[in-house]
C-alpha positions as CSV (number, residue, x, y, z in Angstrom):
1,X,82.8,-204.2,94.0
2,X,83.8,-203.4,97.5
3,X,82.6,-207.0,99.4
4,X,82.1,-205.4,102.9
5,X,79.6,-203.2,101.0
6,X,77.8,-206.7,100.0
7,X,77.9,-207.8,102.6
8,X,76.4,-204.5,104.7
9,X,73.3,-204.5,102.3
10,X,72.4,-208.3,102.2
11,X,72.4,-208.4,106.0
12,X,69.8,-205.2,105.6
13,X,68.3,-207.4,103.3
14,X,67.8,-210.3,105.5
15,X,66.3,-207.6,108.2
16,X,63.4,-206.3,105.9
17,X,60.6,-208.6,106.1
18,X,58.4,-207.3,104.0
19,X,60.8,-207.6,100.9
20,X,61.7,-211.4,102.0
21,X,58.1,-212.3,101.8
22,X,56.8,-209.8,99.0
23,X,60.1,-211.3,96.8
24,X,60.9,-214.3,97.6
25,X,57.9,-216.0,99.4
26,X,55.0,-214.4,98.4
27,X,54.7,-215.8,94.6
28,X,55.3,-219.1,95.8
29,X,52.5,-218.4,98.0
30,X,49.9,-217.5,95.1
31,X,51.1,-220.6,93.3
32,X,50.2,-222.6,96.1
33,X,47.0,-220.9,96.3
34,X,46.1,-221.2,92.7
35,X,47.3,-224.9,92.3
36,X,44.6,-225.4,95.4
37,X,41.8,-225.0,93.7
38,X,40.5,-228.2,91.9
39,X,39.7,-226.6,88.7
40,X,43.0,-225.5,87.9
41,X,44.7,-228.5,88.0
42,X,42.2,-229.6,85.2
43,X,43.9,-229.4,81.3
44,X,41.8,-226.8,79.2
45,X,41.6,-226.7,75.5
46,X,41.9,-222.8,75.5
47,X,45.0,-223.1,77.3
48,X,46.4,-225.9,74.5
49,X,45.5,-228.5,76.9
50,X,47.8,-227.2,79.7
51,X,46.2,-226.6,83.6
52,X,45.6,-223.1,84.7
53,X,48.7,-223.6,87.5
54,X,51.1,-224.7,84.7
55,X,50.3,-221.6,83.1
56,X,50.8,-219.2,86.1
57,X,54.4,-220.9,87.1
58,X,55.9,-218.4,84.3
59,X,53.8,-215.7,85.8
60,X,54.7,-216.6,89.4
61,X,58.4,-216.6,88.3
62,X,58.0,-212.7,87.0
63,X,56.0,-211.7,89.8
64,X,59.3,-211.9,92.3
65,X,61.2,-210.7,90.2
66,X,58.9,-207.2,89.0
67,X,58.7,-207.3,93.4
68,X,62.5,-207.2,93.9
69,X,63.0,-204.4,91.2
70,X,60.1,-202.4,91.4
71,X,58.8,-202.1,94.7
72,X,61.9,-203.4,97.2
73,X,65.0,-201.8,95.5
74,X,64.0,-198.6,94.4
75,X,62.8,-197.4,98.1
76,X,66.1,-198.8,99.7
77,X,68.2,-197.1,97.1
78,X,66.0,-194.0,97.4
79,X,66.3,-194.0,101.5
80,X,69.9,-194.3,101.1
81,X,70.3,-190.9,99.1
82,X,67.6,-189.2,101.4
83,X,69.5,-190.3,104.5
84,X,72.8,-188.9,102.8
85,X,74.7,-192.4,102.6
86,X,75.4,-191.7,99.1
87,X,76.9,-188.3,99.5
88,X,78.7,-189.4,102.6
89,X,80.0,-192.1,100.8
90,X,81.9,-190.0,97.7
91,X,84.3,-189.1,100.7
92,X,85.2,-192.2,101.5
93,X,87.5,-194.8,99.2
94,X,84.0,-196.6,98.8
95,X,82.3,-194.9,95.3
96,X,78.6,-195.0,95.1
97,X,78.6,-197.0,92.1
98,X,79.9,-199.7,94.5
99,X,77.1,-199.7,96.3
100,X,74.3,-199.5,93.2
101,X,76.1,-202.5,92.2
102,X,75.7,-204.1,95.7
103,X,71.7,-203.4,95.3
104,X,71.7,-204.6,91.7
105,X,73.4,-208.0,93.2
106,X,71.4,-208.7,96.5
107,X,67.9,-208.2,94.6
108,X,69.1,-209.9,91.3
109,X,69.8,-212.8,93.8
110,X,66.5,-212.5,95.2
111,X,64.6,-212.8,92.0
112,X,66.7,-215.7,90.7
113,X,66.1,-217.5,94.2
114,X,62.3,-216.7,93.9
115,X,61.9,-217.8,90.6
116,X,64.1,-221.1,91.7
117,X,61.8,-221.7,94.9
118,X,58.2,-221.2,92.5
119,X,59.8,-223.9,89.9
120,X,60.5,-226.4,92.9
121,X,57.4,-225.6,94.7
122,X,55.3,-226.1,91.3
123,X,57.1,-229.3,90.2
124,X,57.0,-231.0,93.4
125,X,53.6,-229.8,94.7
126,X,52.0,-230.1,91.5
127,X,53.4,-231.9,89.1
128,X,54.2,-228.8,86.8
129,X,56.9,-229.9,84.6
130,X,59.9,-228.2,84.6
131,X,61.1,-226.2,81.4
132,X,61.9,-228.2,78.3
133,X,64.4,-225.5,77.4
134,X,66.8,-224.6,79.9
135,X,68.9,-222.8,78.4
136,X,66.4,-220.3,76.3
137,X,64.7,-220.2,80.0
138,X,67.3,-219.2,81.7
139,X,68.4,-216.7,79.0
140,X,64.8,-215.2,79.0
141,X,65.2,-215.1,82.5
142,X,68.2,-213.4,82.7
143,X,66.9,-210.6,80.6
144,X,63.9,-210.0,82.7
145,X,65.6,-209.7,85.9
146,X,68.0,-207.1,84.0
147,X,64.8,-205.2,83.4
148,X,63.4,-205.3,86.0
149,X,66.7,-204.0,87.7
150,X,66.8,-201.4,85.3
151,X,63.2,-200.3,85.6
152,X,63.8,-200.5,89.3
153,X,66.9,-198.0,88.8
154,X,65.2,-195.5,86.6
155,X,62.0,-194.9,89.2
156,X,64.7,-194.4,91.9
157,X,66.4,-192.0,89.6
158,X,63.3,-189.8,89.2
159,X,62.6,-190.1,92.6
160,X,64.1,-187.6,95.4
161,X,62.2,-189.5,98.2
162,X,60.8,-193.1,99.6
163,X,57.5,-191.8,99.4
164,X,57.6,-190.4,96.0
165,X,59.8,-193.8,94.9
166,X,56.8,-195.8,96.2
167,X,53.9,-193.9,94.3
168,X,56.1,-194.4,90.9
169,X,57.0,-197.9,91.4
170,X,53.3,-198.2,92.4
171,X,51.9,-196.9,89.2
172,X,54.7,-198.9,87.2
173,X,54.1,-202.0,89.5
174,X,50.6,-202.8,88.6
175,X,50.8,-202.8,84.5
176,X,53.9,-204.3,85.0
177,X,52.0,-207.0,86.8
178,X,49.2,-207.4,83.7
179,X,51.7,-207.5,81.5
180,X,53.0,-210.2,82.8
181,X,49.7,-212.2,83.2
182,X,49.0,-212.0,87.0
183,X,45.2,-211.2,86.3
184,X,44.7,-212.5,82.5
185,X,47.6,-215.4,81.0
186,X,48.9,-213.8,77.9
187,X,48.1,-217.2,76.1
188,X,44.1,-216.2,76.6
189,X,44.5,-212.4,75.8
190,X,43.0,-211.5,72.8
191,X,45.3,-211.4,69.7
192,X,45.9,-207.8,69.3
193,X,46.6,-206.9,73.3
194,X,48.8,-210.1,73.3
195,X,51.3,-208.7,70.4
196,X,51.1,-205.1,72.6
197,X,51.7,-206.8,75.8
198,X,54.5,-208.4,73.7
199,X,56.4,-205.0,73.7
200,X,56.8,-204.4,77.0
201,X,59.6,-205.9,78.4
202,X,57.5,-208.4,80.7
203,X,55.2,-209.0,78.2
204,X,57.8,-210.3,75.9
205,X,59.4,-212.4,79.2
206,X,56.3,-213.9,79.4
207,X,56.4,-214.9,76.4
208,X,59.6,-216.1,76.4
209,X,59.6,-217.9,79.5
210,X,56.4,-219.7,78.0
211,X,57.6,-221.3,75.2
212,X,60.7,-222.2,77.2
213,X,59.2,-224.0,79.1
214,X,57.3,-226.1,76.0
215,X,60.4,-227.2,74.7
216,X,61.2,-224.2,72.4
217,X,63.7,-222.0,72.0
218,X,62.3,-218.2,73.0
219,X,61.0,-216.4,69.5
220,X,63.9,-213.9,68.3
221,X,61.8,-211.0,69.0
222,X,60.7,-211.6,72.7
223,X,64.4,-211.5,74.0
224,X,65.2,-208.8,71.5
225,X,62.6,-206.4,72.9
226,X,64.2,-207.7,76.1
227,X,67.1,-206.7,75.5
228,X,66.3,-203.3,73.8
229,X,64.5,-202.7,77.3
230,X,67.5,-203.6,78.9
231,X,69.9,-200.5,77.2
232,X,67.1,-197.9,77.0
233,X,66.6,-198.4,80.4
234,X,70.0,-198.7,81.4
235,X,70.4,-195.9,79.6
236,X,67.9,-193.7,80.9
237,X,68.9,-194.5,84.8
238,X,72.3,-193.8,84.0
239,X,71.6,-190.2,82.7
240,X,69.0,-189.3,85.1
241,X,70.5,-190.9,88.5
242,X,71.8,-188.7,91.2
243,X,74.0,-189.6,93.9
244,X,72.4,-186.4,95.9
């Protein structure tokens, strides 16, 4: 990866504000919101006698992270090809492909550092343990971000402009967002929408990152539909994507 290419796109990182607080700020935000409110710091039997805000810290973590791929890279990637950055670029030394990986970098970095800031926020604001299982947490994590990445690159493949790229990440942006639990925990869905949910990549994160965090390792089949989301998706942005 060319490193003056990094280094152009996180300084136009730093200078968008709405993907600094949408990505990085804005779930901690929520959190803070949530754990507010008296009643959910209260353990409920439905919820296996866990509070309603230890519950949403998973969900907080994959809201940053569906943010950064969904909404934030796709319409800078997008802007860059309409502008004719990309095209201007195949003349140079620089390949393209240099700077995809530059995008995939900067907003991987800004999921892992949103998630990192909801987990410090949550434990040291209120007293939400941290995950009994690192490493299955971090694995889990790991694999969402990739999809979400992924995802990100696909709408940005199928779309030719900003605009269109925000309508498609819009429509993708919101059932990624129940999915992951934003309006309804996937611990209090009903049984048979919880083992759908549990196909869809953030579904399955969810459920990964939640029984991570109680001290078990993530279920086989959550990080492998992760990581079967991963390739398709891979797959699919990497036939459909056009530098022009």
């Amino acid at each position: 990866m060319n490193t003056a290419v990094l280094k152009a796109e996180v300084r136009l990182f730093r200078r968008e504000p709405g993907s600094i607080f949408w990505g990085l700020l804005f779930p901690t935000l929520l959190l803070v919101i949530l754990g507010s409110i008296p009643s959910f710091r209260q353990p409920h039997d439905d919820l296996g006698g866990l509070r309603t805000v230890d519950v949403y810290v998973p969900v907080a973590v994959l809201l940053g992270l569906i943010v950064c791929g969904l909404q934030s890279m796709p319409q800078t990637l997008t802007g860059h090809r309409e502008r004719g950055i990309l095209r201007r670029m195949a003349t140079t030394p620089v390949r393209p492909s240099a700077l995809l990986s530059a995008h995939m970098l900067v907003y991987g970095a800004a999921s892992l550092a949103s998630a990192l800031l909801v987990l410090v926020v949550g434990r040291l604001g209120f007293d939400v343990r941290l995950p009994r299982q690192p490493f299955g947490y971090v694995l889990a994590l790991l694999l969402a971000v990739l999809a979400a990445l992924a995802l990100g690159s696909v709408v940005s493949a199928l779309s030719r402009t900003t605009k269109i790229a925000g309508a498609i990440g819009s429509a993708v942006f919101f059932p990624a967002m129940f999915c992951a639990g934003v309006w309804l925990p996937v611990q209090t869905m009903p049984h048979v929408l919880g083992r759908i949910v549990g196909c869809t990549p953030f579904g399955a994160a969810a459920q990964a990152l939640n029984q991570a965090a109680a001290g078990h390792w993530p279920g086989w089949s959550h990080l492998g539909v992760l990581a079967v989301w991963v390739l398709l998706l891979t797959g699919a942005a990497s036939r459909w994507f056009r530098w022009e």
